[in-house]
Each structure stands twice: as C-alpha cells, then as structure tokens.
ROSE-4610 file (N, C-alpha, C; in Angstrom, 1 decimal, always signed):
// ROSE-4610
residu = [X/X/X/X/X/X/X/X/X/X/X/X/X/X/X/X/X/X/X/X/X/X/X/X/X/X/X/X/X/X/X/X/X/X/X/X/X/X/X/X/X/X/X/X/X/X/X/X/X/X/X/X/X/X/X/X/X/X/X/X/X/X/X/X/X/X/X/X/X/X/X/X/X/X/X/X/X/X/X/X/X/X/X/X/X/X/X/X/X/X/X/X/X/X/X/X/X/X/X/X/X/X/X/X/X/X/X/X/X/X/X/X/X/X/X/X/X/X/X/X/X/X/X/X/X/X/X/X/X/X/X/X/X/X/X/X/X/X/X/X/X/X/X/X/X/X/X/X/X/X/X/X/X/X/X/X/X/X/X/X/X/X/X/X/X/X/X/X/X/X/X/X/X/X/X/X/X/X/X/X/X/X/X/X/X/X/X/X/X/X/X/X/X/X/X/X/X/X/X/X/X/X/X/X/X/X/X/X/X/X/X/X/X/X/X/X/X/X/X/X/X/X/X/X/X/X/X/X/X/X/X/X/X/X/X/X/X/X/X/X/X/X/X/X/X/X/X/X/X/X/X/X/X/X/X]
num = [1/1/1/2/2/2/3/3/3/4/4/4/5/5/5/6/6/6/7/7/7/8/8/8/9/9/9/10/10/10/11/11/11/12/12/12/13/13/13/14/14/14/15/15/15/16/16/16/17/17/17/18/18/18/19/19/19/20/20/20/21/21/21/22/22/22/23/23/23/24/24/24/25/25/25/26/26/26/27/27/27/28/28/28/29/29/29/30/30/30/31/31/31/32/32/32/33/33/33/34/34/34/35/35/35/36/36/36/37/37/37/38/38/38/39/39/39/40/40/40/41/41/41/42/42/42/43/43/43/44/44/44/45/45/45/46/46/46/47/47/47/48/48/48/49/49/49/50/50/50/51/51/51/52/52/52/53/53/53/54/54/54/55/55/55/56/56/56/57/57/57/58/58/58/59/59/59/60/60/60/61/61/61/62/62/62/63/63/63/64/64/64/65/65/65/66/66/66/67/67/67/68/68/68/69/69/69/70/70/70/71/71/71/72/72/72/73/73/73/74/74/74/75/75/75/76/76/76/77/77/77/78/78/78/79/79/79/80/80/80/81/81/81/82/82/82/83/83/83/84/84/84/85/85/85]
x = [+0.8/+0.0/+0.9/+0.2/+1.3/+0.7/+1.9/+1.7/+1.8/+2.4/+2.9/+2.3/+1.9/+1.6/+2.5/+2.3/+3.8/+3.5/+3.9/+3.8/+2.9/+3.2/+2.2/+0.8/+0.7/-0.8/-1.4/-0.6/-1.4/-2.2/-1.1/-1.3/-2.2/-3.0/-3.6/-4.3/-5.2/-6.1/-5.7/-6.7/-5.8/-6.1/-7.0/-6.8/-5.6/-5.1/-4.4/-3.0/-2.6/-1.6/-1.2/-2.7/-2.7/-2.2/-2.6/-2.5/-0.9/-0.3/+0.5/+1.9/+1.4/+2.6/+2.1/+0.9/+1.3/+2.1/+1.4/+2.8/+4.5/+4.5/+6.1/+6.6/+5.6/+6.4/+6.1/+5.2/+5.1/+6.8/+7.0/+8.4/+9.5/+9.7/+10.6/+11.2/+10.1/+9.9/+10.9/+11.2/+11.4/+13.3/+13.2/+14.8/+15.2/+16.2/+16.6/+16.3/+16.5/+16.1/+14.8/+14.2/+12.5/+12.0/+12.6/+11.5/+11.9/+13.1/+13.5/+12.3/+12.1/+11.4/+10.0/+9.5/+8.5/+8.2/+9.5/+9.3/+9.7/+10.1/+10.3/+9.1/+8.7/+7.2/+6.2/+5.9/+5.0/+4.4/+6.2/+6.4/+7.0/+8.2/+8.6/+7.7/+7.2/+6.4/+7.0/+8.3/+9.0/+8.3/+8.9/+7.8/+8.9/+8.2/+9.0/+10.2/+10.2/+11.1/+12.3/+11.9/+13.0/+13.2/+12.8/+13.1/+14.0/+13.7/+14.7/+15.7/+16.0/+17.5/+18.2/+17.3/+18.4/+18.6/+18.1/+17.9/+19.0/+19.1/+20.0/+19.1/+18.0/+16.8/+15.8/+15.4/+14.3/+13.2/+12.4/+11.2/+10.0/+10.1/+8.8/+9.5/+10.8/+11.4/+11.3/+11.4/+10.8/+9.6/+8.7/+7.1/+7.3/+7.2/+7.1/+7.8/+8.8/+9.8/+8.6/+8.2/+7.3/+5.9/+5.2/+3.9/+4.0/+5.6/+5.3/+5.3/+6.6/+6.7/+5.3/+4.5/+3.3/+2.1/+2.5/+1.5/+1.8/+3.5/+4.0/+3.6/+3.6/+3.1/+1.3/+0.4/-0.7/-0.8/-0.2/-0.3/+0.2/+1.1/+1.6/+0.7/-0.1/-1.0/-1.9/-2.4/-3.9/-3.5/-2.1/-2.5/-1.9/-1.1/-1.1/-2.7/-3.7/-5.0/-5.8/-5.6/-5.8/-5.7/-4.7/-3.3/-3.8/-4.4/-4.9/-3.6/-2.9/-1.3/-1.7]
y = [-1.2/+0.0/+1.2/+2.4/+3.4/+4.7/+5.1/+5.4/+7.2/+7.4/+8.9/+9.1/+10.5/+10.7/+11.4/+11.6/+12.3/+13.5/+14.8/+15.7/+16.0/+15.5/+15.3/+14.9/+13.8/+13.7/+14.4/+15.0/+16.3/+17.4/+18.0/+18.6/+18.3/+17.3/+17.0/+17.5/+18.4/+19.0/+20.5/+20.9/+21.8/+23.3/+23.3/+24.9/+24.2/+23.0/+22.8/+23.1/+23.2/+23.2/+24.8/+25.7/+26.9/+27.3/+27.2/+27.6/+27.8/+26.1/+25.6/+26.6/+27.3/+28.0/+29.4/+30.1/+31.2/+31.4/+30.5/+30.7/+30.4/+29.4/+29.4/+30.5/+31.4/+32.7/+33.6/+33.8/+34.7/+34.5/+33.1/+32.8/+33.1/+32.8/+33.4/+34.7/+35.4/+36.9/+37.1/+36.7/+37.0/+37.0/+37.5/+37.4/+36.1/+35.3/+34.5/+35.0/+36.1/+36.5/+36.4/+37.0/+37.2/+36.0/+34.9/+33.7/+32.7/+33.3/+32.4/+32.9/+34.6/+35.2/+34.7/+34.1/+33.5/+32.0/+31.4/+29.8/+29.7/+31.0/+31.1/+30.9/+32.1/+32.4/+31.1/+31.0/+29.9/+29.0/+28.4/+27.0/+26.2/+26.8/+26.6/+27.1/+27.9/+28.9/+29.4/+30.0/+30.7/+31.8/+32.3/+33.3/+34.6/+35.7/+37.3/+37.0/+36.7/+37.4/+35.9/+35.2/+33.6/+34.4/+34.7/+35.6/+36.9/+37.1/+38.6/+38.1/+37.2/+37.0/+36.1/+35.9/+34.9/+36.1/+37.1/+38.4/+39.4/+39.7/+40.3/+41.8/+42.1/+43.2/+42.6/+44.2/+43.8/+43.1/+42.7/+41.8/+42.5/+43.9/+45.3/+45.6/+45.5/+45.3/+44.3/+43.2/+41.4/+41.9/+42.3/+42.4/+42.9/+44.3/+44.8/+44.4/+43.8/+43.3/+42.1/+41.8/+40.2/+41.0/+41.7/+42.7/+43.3/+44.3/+44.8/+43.1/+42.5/+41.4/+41.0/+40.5/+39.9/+41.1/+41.9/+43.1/+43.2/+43.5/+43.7/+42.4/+40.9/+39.9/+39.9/+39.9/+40.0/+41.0/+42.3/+42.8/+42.5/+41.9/+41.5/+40.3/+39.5/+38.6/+39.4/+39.9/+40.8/+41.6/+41.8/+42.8/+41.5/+40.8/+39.5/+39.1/+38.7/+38.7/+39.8/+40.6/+41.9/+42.0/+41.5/+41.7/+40.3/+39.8/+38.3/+37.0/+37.4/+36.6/+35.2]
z = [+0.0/+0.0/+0.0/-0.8/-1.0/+0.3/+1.3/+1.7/+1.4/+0.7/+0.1/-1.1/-1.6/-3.0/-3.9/-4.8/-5.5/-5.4/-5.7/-6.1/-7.2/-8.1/-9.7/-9.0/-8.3/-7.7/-7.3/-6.4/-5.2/-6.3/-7.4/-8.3/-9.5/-8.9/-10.2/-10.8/-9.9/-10.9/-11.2/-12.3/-13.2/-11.9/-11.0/-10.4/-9.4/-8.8/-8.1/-8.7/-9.6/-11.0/-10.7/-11.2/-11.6/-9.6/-9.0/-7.7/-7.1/-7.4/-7.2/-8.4/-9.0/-10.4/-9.9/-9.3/-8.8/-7.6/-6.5/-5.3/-5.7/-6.7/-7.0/-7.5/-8.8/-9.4/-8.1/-7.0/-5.7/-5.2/-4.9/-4.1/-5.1/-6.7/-7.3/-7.2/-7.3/-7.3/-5.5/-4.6/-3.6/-3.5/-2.7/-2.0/-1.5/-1.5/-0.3/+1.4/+1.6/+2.9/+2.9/+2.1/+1.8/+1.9/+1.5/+1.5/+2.6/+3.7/+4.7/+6.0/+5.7/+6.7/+6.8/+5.5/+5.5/+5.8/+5.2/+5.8/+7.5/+8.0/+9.3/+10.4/+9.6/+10.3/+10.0/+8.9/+8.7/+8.3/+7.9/+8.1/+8.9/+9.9/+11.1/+12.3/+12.0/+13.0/+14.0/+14.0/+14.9/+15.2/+16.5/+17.4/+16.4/+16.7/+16.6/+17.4/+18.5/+19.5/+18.8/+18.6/+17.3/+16.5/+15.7/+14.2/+14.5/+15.3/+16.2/+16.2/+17.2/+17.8/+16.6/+15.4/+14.2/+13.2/+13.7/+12.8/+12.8/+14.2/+14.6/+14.9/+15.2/+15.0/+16.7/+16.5/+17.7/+17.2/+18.1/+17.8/+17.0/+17.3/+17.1/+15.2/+15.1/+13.8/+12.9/+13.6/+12.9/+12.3/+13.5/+13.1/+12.0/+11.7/+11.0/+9.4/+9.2/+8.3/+7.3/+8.4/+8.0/+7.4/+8.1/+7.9/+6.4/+6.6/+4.9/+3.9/+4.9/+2.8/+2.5/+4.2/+4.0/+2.7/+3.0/+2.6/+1.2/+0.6/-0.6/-1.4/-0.8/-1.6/-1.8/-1.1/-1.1/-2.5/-2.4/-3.4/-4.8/-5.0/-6.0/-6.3/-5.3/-6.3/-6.7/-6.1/-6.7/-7.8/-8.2/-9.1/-10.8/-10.2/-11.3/-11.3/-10.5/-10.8/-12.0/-11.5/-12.5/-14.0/-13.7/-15.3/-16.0/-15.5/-16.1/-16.2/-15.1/-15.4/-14.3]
C-alpha cells in the first residue's frame, strides 16, 4: 500500500496546478532573505522574539519586516489577478 503521493498527484487537478505556479512565481519573485522570513514564520512557525534574535533586530522590527513582505506579496498577487497573469 502506497503510503505517500507524488507531487504530480497532489497537483492533479488543473486549479491545483494553476494555484500551485502562482505561489512558485510569488516565491521566485522574492529574495533569499524574503523567502527564509516566511518559511520562518510559517512554516517553522518561529515566534517574533525567534526571528529577532536569528535576525539580529528587535522583535517590534521582525514584526514589521514580516507585515510589509506579507503586505507587498498579497499585493503582488492581486495585481497578477488583474493583469490576467
């Protein structure tokens, strides 16, 4: 019995596809810093005051660091929504 699915499966259907190629050009589009800050937050789910001290920045500085990217990405999908991309 197969206990894992491939990648290709998960993706099978075509908005899972389309879903799956906007978040990758969202994470291209980013810095190496940019996309650590995010798998920081939430995918490891490190606290602020974690992300601070690997940061080298206060925690009130984290916040905010995370808030714009979160903000500058949100916008960048909506406006690829727009643009029909």
């Amino acid at each position: 019995m197969k206990d894992q699915i491939t990648q290709d499966e998960y993706f099978a259907g075509e908005e899972q596809r389309e879903e799956y190629r906007r978040f990758r050009d969202l994470m291209d589009g980013l810095s190496e810093e940019e996309r650590a800050l995010l798998y920081e937050k939430y995918v490891f789910r490190l606290s602020y005051a974690e992300m601070a001290e690997r940061h080298q920045c206060t925690e009130e500085a984290m916040r905010m660091r995370v808030y714009r990217l979160r903000k500058r990405s949100i916008q960048t999908v909506k406006t690829k929504q727009e643009d029909g991309i």
